[in-house]
N, C-alpha and C positions, 0 to 999 in steps of 0.2 A: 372297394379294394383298398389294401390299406397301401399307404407309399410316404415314405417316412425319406428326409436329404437331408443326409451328414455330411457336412463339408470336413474336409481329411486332409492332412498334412499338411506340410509347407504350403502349399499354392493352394490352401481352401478347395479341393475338387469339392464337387459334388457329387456325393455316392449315392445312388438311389437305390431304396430295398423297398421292391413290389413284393405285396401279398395279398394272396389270396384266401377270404376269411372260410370257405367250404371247405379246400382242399388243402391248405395249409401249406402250400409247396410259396415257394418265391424264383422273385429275380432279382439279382444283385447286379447292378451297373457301376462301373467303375471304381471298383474299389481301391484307388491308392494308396492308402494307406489307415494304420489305425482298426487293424480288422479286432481287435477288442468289440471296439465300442459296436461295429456293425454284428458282430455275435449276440452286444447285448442288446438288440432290437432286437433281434433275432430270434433270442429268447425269451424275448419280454411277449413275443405274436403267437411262439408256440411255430417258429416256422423251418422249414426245410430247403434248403436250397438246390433248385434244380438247372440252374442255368446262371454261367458269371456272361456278361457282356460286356465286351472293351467297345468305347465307343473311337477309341485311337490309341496308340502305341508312344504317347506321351508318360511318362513316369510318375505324374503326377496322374494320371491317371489307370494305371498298370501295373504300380510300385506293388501292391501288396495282392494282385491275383495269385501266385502262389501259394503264402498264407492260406488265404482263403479258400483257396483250392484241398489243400490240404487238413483242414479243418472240416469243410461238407462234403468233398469227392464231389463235387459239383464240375460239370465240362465247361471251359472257357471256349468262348465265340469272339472271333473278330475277325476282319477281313485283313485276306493275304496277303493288300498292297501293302499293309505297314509292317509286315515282315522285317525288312531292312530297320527301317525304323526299330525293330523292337530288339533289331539283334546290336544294337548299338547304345545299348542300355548304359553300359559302363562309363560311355562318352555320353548322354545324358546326365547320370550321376554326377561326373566330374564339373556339369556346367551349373551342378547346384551346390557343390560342394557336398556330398552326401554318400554314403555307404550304396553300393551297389545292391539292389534287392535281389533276391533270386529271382530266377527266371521260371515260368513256366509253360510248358506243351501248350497250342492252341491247337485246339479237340473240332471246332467246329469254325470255317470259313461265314463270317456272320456277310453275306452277299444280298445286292437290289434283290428285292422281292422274296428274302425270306421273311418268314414268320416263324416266330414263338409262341406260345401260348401258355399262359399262367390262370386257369378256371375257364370261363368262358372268354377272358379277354384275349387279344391279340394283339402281338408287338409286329409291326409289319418294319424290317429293316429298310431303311434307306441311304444308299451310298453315295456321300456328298463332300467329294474330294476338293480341295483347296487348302483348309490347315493343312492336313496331312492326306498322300494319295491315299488311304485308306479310309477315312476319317466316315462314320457310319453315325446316325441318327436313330433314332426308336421311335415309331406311331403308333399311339396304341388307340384306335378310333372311340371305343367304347368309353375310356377316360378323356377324351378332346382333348390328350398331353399328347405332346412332341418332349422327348430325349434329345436334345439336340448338341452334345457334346461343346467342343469349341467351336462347332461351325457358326452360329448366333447365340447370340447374347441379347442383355438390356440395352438397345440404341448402340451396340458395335457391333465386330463382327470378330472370327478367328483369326488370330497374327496369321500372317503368310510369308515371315523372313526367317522361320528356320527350316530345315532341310526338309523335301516335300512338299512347302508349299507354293500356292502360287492366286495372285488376288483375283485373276482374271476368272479364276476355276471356283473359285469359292463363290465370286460374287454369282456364277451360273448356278452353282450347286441349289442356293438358296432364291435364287427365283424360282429355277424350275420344279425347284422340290417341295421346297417350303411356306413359300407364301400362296402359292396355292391351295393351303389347306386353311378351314374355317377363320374367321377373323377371329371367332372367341378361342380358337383352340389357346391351351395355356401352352406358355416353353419354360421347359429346364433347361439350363446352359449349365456348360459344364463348371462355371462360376457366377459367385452371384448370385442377386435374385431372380424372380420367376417375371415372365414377361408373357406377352399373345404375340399372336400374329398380325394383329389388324394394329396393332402398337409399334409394334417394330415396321408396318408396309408404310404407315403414316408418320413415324418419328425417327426411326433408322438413317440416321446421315450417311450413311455406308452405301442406303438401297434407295 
């Protein structure tokens, strides 16, 4: 599979463009911002996008689903908790000094225990609130990756002192979700570099 992280905007997200080399469709996960440069992977695979995924209702992470939307007709997925959250973009905006982005429809409730599918793989959603009450992860078993948004990082974990969150919830989020899965599984954080699991259960000062 191919999976190409473009860190974007102000706060370096990290936008992930899965492809799939058979069927030629993709996923695009959090595109913040900079949807140029993610068009030109895009078209550098020959690819199609069938599905945007917000892994939270942060703006550094959300900033530029519209664009993008409006570029592939692709349906945005994220979970309903961060609704509030996302309807408060403006006041966002204001805390970075920055141009409100447009807003766009959220087409599909990304909820525990759905799946997506990009070829034969499968992204199995998992909801793992503490950054944000919505705040949603990606498994995709057959690449041993976790999506793991701002819920984990390399040896931290996601802030819990803006609206939403809460440390007590997050640090459950990530026992029970995520360190349960293979030592080797790799993690994408929503910044930053790539980290495992068994790295983060053994070095994580957080866990």
């Amino acid at each position: 599979m191919i999976h190409e992280i473009l860190p974007v905007g102000m706060l370096q997200c990290n936008c992930s463009i899965f492809g799939d080399e058979t069927t030629k469709e993709a996923i695009v996960v959090d595109p913040g911002d900079e949807i140029g440069h993610i068009e030109a992977i895009l078209q550098r695979h020959g690819l199609k996008v069938k599905a945007i995924v917000i892994t939270h209702a942060h703006i550094d992470h959300i900033g530029g689903a519209k664009k993008l939307q409006d570029v592939t007709g692709a349906p945005v997925w994220m979970n309903d908790k961060d609704k509030t959250l996302y309807d408060q973009l403006e006041m966002q905006a204001s805390w970075l000094r920055m141009p409100t982005p447009e807003r766009t429809a959220i087409d599909h409730e990304a909820k525990e225990g759905d799946t997506l599918t990009l070829g034969v793989a499968e992204f199995h959603v998992l909801h793992t609130p503490g950054h944000t009450q919505g705040s949603t992860c990606l498994w995709i078993p057959s690449e041993n990756k976790l999506v793991a948004g701002d819920t984990l990082f390399r040896e931290s974990i996601g802030r819990t002192d803006l609206p939403g969150g809460d440390f007590r919830q997050i640090l459950f989020s990530i026992h029970s979700k995520l360190l349960v899965l293979p030592e080797d599984a790799v993690v994408v954080p929503g910044h930053g570099g790539n980290t495992t699991i068994g790295h983060e259960r053994d070095f994580n000062p957080f866990l």
